[in-house]
C-alpha positions in Angstrom: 0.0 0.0 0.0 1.7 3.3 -1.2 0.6 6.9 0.0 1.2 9.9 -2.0 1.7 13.1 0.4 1.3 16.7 -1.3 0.0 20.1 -0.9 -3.6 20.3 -1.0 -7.1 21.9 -0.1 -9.8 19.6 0.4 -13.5 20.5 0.7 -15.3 20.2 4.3 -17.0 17.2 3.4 -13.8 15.5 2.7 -12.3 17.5 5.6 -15.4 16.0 8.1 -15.3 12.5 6.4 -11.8 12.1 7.5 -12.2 13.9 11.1 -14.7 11.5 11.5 -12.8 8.7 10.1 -10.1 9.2 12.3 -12.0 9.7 15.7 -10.8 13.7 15.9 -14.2 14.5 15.2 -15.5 14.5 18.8 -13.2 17.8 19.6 -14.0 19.8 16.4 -17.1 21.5 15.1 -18.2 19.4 12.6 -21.7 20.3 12.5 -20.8 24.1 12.0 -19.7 23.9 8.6 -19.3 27.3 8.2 -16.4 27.1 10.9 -15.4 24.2 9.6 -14.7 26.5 5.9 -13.3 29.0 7.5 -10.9 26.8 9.4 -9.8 25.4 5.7 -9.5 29.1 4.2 -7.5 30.4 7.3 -4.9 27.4 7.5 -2.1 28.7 5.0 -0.7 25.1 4.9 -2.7 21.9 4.5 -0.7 18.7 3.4 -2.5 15.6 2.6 -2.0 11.7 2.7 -3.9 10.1 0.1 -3.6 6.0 -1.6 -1.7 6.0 -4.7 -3.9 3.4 -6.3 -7.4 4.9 -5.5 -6.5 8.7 -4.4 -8.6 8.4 -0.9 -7.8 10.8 1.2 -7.1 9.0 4.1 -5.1 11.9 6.4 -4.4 15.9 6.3 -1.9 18.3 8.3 -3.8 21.4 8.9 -1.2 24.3 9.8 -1.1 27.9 10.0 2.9 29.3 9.6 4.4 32.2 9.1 7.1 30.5 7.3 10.2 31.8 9.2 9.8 31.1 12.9 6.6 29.5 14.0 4.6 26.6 12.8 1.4 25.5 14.3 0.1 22.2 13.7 -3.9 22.7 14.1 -5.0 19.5 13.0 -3.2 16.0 12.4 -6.1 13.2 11.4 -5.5 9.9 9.7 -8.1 7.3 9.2 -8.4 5.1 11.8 -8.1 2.0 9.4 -4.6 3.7 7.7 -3.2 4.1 11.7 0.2 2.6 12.6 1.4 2.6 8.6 3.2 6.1 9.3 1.0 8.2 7.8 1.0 10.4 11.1 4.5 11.0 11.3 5.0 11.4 6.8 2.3 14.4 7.6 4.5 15.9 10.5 8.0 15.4 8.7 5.9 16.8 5.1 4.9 19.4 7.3 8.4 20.3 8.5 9.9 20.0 5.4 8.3 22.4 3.5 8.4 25.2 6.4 12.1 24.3 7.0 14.1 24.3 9.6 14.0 27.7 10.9 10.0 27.1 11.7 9.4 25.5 15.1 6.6 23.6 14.7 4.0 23.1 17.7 0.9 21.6 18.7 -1.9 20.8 21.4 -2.3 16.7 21.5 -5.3 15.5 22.1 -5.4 12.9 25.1 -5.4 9.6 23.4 -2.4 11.5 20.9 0.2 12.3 23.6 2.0 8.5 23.7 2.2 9.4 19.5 3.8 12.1 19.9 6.2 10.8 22.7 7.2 8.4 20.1 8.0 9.9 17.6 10.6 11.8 20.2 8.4 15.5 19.5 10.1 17.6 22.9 6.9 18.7 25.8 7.1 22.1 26.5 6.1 23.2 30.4 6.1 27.0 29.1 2.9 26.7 27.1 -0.4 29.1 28.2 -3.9 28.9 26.7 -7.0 30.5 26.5 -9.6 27.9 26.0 -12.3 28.7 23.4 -16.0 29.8 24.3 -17.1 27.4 22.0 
């Protein structure tokens, strides 16, 4: 099974098929699509796993960079039945790649994400703040 990884927008029903798909759909808005658009328009770098043989989109990196120092990682989804083939990690070192190695790159993990991200060696920070959302 080969996955080709490239630079892409995707519509929000692709964008909520694969949220769903990959279980990340119980902490975004998926039944506001308006928010869902506007998070697609806003994110300035969107990279995408999709099968070679068939084209299915079967993960996305949804970033917003500056290109020169910072790099955040907004979303990282991959279809729960493509987990544990490295699509994950393609999409974080895709991601890296093309905003080079001046960009830090950073992210909030999801509960059930942190041990993936320990894996893959990605440094915790203790000097991160957040305002949580209203909604």
């Amino acid at each position: 099974m080969q996955f080709e990884y490239r630079r892409e927008t995707v519509t929000v029903s692709q964008f909520v098929d694969l949220l769903e798909k990959s279980g990340l759909a119980l902490r975004r808005p998926i039944q506001d699509l308006p928010r869902l658009q506007r998070m697609l328009d806003n994110a300035n770098l969107i990279v995408t796993a999709r099968l070679v043989e068939t084209g299915q989109l079967v993960g996305i990196a949804r970033s917003i960079t500056d290109w020169s120092f910072a790099t955040y990682l907004a979303d990282l989804a991959v279809d729960a039945a493509f987990k544990g083939r490295g699509v994950g990690k393609r999409l974080i070192e895709e991601t890296r790649d093309l905003t080079g190695e001046e960009s830090m790159l950073l992210l909030l993990a999801a509960p059930d994400a942190v041990g993936f991200y320990q894996k893959l060696g990605m440094p915790v920070s203790d000097r991160a703040f957040l305002y949580s959302r209203a909604r």
